[in-house]
C-alpha positions in Angstrom: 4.7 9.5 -10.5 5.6 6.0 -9.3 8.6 5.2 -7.6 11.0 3.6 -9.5 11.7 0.1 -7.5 15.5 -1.3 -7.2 15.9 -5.8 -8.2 17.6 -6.3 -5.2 18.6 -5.3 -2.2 22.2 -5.7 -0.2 22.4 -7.6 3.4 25.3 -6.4 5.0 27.1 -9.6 7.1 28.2 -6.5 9.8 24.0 -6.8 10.6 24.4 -9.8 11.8 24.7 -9.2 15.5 21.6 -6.6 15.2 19.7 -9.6 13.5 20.6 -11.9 15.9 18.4 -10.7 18.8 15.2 -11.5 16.4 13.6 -15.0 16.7 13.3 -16.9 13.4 9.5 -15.9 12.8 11.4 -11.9 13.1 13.6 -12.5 10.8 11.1 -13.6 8.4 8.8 -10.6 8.9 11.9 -8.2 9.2 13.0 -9.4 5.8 9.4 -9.1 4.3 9.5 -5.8 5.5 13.0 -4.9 4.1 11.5 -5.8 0.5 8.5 -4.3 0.9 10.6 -0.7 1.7 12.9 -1.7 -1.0 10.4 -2.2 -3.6 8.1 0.8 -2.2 10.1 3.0 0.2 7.3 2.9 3.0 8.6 2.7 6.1 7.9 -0.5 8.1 6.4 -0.1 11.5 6.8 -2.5 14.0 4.2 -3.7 16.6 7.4 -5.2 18.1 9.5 -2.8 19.9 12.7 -5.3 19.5 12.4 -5.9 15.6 11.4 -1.2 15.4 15.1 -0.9 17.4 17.0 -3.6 15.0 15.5 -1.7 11.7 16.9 2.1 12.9 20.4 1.0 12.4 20.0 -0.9 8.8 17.4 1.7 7.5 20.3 4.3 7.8 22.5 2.2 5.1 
């Protein structure tokens, strides 16, 4: 049975500060990756050890 997907998902403005430590081409991928879980609820995996230690915090929401 397929996963049912969600529209949208919720940025919490308290991520901020984990976000932060990203550069901008991060953030872009880290979002990607958010949407992609959202919409398929694989986990992302990280070559980058920085962006795999900002996602443990958010994926717990």
């Amino acid at each position: 049975m397929k996963k049912k997907t969600v529209p949208a998902i919720l940025i919490h403005l308290d991520w901020i500060e984990t976000i932060k430590c990203l550069s901008h081409e991060q953030i872009g991928a880290f979002i990607i990756a958010m949407l992609d879980y959202a919409n398929t609820g694989k986990e992302p995996k990280f070559k980058d050890n920085s962006m795999q230690a900002c996602s443990s915090p958010l994926k717990s929401r």
